[in-house]
N, C-alpha and C positions, 0 to 999 in steps of 0.2 A: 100640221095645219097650214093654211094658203097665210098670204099677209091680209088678204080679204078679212080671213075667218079672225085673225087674231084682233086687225082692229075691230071689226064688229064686237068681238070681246071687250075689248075696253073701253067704246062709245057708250054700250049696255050699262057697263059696272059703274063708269063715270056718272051717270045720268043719275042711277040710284041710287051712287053716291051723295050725290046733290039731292036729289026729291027727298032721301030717307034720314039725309045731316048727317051721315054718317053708319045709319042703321043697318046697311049692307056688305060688313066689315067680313062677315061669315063666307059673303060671294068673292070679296074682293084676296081673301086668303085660300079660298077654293082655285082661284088663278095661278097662286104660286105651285111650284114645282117644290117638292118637301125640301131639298136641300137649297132651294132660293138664297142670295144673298142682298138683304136690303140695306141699302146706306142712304142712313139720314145725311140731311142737311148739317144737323147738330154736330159737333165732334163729341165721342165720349166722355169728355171732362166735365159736359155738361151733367149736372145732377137728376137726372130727367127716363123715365122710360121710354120717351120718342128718340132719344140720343142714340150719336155710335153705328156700330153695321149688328144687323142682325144675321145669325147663321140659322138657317132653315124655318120653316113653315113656323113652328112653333114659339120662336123668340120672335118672329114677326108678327105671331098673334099677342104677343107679348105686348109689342109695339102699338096696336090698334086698343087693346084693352086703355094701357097707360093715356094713349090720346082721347080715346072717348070717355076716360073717366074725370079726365083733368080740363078738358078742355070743351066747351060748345060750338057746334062751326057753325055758321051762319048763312054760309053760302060758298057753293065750290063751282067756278062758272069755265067752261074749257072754253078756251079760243079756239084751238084748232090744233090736229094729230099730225106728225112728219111721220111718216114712214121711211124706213130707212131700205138702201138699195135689200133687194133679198127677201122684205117684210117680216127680219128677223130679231129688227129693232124699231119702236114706235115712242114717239116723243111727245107729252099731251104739255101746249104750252097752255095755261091758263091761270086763274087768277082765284085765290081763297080768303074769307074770313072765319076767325076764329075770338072765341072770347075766353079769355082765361078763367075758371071755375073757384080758385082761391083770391087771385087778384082784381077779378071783375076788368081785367085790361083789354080793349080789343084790337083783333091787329088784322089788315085789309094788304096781302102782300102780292106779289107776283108770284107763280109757280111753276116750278117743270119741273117732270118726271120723264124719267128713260126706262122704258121696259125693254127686255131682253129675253126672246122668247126660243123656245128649243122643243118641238116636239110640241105645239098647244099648250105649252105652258111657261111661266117669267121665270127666270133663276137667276138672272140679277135684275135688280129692281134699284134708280138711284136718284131720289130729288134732289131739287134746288129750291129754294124761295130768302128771306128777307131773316137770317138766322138772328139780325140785333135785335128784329123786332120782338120776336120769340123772346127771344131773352129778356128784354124790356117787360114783355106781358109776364113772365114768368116772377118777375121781380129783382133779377140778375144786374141789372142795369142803370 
């Protein structure tokens, strides 16, 4: 696929992201590439299912389940996509809230994601956001 086709992929999935709170998790793992490699923000140590790198499709479904079950998001707002030379790599910087489901904590953080695409599809996948805060909401902290 063009770098056209791939961002248009992830403006789309972003979007529904945000309108659905999350409810698009099905499309957004439809994107990966089965052996995808996703890395949290989190390190492993953390006690957590959003924690660590995940290997392939399925432990990344892993990841979606653990966050939409633990967690309510509130708002997921993109600033704006870099394409990277190639349109092989695309970078969504933007900004999420989330509220904790045990802790009732909410946490309003900065975010960026790096996608890495091969063929119309991500196989490595790698955010960033506000890991203390996480931790704080989680009750770690």
């Amino acid at each position: 696929m063009s770098a056209e086709a791939n961002l248009a992929t992830l403006q789309g999935a972003y979007a529904r992201w945000h309108s659905t709170k999350g409810g698009n998790a099905a499309e957004i793992l439809d994107m990966f590439d089965d052996e995808v490699e996703m890395h949290s923000a989190l390190s492993a140590d953390v006690p957590d299912e959003v924690s660590g790198v995940h290997m392939r499709r399925a432990e990344a479904a892993n990841y979606f389940e653990g966050l939409l079950r633990d967690w309510e998001m509130l708002f997921y707002h993109v600033d704006r996509f870099i394409v990277g030379e190639g349109g092989d790599e695309i970078v969504m910087v933007g900004r999420c809230g989330w509220k904790n489901k045990a802790t009732g904590i909410e946490i309003d953080v900065p975010k960026i994601d790096i996608h890495s695409f091969r063929d119309g599809k991500v196989v490595r996948f790698q955010e960033s956001y506000d890991t203390l805060a996480f931790a704080r909401a989680l009750g770690m902290v």
